[in-house]
C-alpha positions in Angstrom: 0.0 0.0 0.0 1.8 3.1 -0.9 2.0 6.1 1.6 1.0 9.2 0.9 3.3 12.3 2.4 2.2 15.8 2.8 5.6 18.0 2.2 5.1 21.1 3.8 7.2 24.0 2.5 7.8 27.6 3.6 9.2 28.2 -0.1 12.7 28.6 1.3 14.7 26.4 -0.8 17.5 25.6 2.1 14.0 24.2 4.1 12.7 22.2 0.8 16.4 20.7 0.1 16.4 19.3 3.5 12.5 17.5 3.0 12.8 16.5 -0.5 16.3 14.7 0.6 14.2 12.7 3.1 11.2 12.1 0.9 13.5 10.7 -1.5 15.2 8.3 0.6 12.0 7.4 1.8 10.4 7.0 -1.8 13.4 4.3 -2.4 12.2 2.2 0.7 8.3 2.6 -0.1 5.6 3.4 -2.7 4.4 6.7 -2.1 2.5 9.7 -3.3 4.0 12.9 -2.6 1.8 16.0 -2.1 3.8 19.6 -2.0 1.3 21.9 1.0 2.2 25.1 1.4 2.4 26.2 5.1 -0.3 29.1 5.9 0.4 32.2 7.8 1.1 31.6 12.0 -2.2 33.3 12.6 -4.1 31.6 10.2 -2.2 28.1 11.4 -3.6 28.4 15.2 -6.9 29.3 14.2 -6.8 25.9 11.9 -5.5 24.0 15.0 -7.9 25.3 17.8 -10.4 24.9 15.3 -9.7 20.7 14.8 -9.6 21.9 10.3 -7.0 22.2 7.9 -7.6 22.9 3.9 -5.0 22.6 1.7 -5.6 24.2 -1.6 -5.7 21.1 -3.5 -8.0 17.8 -2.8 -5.5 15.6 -1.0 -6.0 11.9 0.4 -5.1 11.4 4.1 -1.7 11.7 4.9 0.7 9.1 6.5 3.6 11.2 7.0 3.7 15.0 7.0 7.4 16.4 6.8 8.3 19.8 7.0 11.6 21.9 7.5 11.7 25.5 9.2 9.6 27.0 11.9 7.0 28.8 9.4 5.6 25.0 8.5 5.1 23.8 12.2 1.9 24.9 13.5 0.8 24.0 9.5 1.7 20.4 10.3 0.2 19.9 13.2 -3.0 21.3 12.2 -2.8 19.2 9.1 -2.7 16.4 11.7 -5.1 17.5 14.3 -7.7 17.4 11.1 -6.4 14.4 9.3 -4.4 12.2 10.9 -0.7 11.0 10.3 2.4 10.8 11.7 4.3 14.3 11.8 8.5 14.2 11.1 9.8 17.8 11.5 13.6 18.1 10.0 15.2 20.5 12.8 15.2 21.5 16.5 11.5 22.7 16.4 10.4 26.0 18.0 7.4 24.4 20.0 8.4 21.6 22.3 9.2 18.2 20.8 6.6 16.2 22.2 4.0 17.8 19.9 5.6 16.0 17.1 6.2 11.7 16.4 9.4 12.5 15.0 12.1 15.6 14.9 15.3 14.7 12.9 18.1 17.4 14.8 21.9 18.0 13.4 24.1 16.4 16.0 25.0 20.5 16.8 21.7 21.5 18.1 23.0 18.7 21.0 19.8 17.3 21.4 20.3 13.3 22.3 19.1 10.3 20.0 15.6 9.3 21.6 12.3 7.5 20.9 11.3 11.0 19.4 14.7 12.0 18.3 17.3 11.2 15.5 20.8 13.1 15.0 21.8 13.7 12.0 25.6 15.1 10.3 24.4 18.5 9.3 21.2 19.2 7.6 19.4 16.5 5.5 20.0 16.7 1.6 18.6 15.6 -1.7 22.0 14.5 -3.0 22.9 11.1 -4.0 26.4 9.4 -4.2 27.9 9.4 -7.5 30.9 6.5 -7.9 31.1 7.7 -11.9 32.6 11.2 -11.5 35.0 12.8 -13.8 38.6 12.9 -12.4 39.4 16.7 -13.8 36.0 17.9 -12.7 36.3 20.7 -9.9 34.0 23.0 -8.1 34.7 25.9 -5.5 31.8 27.2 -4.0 31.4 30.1 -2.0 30.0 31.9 0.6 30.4 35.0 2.3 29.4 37.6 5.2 28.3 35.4 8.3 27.4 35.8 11.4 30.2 32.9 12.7 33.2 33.9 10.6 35.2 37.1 9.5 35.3 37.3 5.6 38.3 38.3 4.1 38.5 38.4 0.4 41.8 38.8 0.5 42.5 35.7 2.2 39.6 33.9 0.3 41.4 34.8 -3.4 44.8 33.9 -1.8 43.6 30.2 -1.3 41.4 30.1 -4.6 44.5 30.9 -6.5 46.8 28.4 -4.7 44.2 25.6 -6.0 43.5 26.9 -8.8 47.5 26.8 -9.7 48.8 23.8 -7.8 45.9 21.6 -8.9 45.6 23.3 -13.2 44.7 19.7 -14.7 41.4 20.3 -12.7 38.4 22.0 -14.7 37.0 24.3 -11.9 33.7 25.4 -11.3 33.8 28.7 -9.1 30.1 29.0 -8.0 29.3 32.4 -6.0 26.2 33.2 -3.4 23.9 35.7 -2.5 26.4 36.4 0.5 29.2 36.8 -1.7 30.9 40.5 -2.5 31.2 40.8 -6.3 34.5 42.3 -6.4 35.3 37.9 -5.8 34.3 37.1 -8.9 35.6 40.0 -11.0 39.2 39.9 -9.8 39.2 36.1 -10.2 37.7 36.9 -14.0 41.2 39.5 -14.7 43.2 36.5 -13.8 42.8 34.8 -17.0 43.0 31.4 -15.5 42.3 28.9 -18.6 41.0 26.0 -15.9 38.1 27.8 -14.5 34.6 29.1 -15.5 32.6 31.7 -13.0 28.9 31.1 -12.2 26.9 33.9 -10.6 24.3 32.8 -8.5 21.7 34.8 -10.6 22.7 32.6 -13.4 21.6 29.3 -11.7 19.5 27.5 -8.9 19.2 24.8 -6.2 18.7 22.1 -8.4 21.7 23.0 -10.7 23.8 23.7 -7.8 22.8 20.4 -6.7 23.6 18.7 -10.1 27.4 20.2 -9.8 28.1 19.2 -6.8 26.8 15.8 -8.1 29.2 15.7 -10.8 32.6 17.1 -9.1 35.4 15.2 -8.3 37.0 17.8 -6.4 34.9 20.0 -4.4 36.4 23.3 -2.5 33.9 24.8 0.5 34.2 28.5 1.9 34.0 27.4 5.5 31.1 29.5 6.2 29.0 27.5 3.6 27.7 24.9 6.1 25.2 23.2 4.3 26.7 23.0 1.2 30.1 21.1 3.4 27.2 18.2 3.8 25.8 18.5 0.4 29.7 18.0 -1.1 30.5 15.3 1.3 27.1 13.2 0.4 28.2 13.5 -3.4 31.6 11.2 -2.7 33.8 14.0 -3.6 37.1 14.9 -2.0 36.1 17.7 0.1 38.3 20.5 1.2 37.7 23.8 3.5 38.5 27.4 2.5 39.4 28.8 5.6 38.5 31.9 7.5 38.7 33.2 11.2 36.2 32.4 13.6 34.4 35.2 14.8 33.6 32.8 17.9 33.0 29.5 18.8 30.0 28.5 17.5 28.4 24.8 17.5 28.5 25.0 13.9 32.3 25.6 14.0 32.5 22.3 16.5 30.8 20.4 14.0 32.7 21.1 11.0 36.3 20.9 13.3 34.8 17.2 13.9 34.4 16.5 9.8 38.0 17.2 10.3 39.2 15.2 12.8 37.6 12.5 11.8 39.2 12.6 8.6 36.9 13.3 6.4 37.4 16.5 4.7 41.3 18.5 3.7 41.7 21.9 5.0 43.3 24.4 2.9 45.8 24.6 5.7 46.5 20.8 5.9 46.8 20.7 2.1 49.1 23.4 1.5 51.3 20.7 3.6 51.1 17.7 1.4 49.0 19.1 -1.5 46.7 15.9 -0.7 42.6 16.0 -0.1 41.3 13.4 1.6 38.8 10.7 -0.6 35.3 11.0 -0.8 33.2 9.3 1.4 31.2 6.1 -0.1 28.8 6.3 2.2 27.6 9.6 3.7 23.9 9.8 3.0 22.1 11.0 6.2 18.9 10.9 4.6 19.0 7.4 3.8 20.2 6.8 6.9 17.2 8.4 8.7 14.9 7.2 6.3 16.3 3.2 7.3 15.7 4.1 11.0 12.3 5.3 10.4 11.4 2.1 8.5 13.1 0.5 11.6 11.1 1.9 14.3 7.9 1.3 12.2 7.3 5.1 11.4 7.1 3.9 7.9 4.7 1.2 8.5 
C-alpha cells in the first residue's frame, strides 16, 4: 500500500532541500505519493489548529507522513494532523516543544540526544545522492560570504582560490558564487585569466543546478562559512576540502565542521598546502538514507 506524504514548505529552498532529501530516501524504501502543502500564515495556522480543520488548496487523500523543514511549516503540520491524521517528522530542532511532534530529525549541533522521538543527524538532510562515476578533472569551488560565525576576508579567500586553482591546473574548476558573496570575488578572479576555470553567478543558476554540480565534481572546494553546502559536497563522494577563515567565535557549527575534520573526512586548505593531498570521498555519507532506514526500523514507515 503506498504512503501518501504531505511536504510542507515555507518556499525557502534551504527548508525544501532538506525534505525533499528525506522524501526521497524514503520514496526508495516505499511506494508513495508525494503531495507539496504550502504552510499558511502563523495566525491563520492556530486558528486551523484550535479549530480541529486544515484545507489545503488542493484535494488531498489522508496523509501518512507530514514532513516539514523551518519553523513557518510547524503549527501548519500539526493542524494538518489535528484534522487528518498522520504521523508528523519535522527536519530540525523545532520552535514548540518536541513532544507535539512523532518525529524531529536534529543536526548532531543543536545537541539534542538520539531518543524514541529524536534522530541526530551530520548536518542538515540533503537531496544529493552518491555518484561512484565522476569525472577525475571535474572541480568546483563554492562560495560563501558575510556570516554571522566567521570574518570574511576576500583577501585571504582569493589567496587560497588561487593556490588551487594553480597547484591543482589539470582540474576544470567550477567557481560557483552566493547571494552572501561580494562581487568584487568574482571580478578579480575573471582578470586573472585562469584557462581552468569558468565563474557562475548565483543569478545565473538554482538549487537544483547547484545540486547537479556538486553531483558531478570530483573535487569540491567549500568556503567554511558555507555549512550546508560542506554536507551537500560530502554526500556527493567527492574529495572535500575547506577554505578557511577566522572564527568570529565558537559557534556549534564551527565544533561540527572541526569534527568533519578530525575524523578525517574533509582537507583543509591549511593541511593541504602541507602535502598538496585531499582526503577521498566518502562512499557512504547519505544522512537521509540513513534516517529514512531508521524510520522504517522503528515502524514510522509502517
Amino acid at each position: 500500500m503506498a504512503l501518501n506524504i504531505w511536504r510542507f514548505t515555507d518556499g525557502k529552498p534551504g527548508h525544501d532541500s532538506q525534505s525533499i532529501g528525506l522524501c526521497t530516501a524514503i520514496e526508495q524504501l516505499k511506494t508513495c505519493h508525494r503531495f507539496d502543502v504550502s504552510a499558511t500564515p502563523l495566525i491563520n495556522s492556530i486558528a486551523l489548529f484550535l479549530a480541529g480543520r486544515f484545507n489545503s488548496d488542493k484535494d488531498l487523500p489522508k496523509p501518512d507522513l507530514i514532513i516539514g523543514a523551518g519553523h513557518g511549516t510547524h503549527l501548519s503540520m500539526l493542524a494538518a494532523q489535528r484534522a487528518h491524521g498522520g504521523q508528523t517528522i519535522v527536519l530540525m530542532k523545532p520552535s514548540l516543544p518536541r513532544s507535539l511532534f512523532d518525529v524531529c530529525i536534529i543536526p548532531k549541533h543543536d545537541l539534542v540526544p538520539d531518543s524514541s522521538r529524536v534522530i541526530t543527524t551530520e548536518g542538515a538532510l540533503n537531496p544529493v545522492q552518491s555518484n561512484k562515476n565522476k569525472s577525475p578533472d571535474s572541480g568546483l569551488i563554492l562560495l560563501g560570504g558575510l556570516s554571522r560565525h566567521y570574518h570574511w576576508s576576500e583577501e585571504t579567500v582569493i589567496e587560497q582560490l588561487e593556490t588551487i586553482i594553480t597547484s591543482m591546473s589539470d582540474v576544470n574548476w567550477i567557481i560557483a558564487d552566493s547571494p552572501r558573496t561580494p562581487e568584487s570575488i568574482l571580478t578579480k578572479l575573471d582578470k586573472q585569466n585562469h584557462k581552468n576555470i569558468h565563474l557562475l553567478n548565483y543569478s545565473e543558476t538554482n538549487t537544483t543546478q547547484i545540486h547537479n554540480l556538486i553531483f558531478d565534481a570530483n573535487y569540491i572546494w567549500v568556503s567554511v562559512d558555507s555549512v550546508s553546502m560542506i554536507y551537500e559536497s560530502l554526500s556527493s563522494g567527492a574529495s572535500v576540502g575547506l577554505i578557511e577563515l577566522k572564527n568570529k567565535e565558537k559557534s556549534r557549527m564551527a565544533n561540527a565542521i572541526s569534527s568533519l575534520v578530525n575524523e578525517n573526512k574533509l582537507t583543509t586548505f591549511s593541511k593541504w598546502q602541507q602535502d598538496r593531498v585531499m582526503v577521498p570521498g566518502l562512499s557512504n555519507f547519505n544522512e537521509a538514507k540513513r534516517s529514512a532506514d531508521l524510520l522504517l526500523a522503528r515502524g514510522i514507515l509502517g
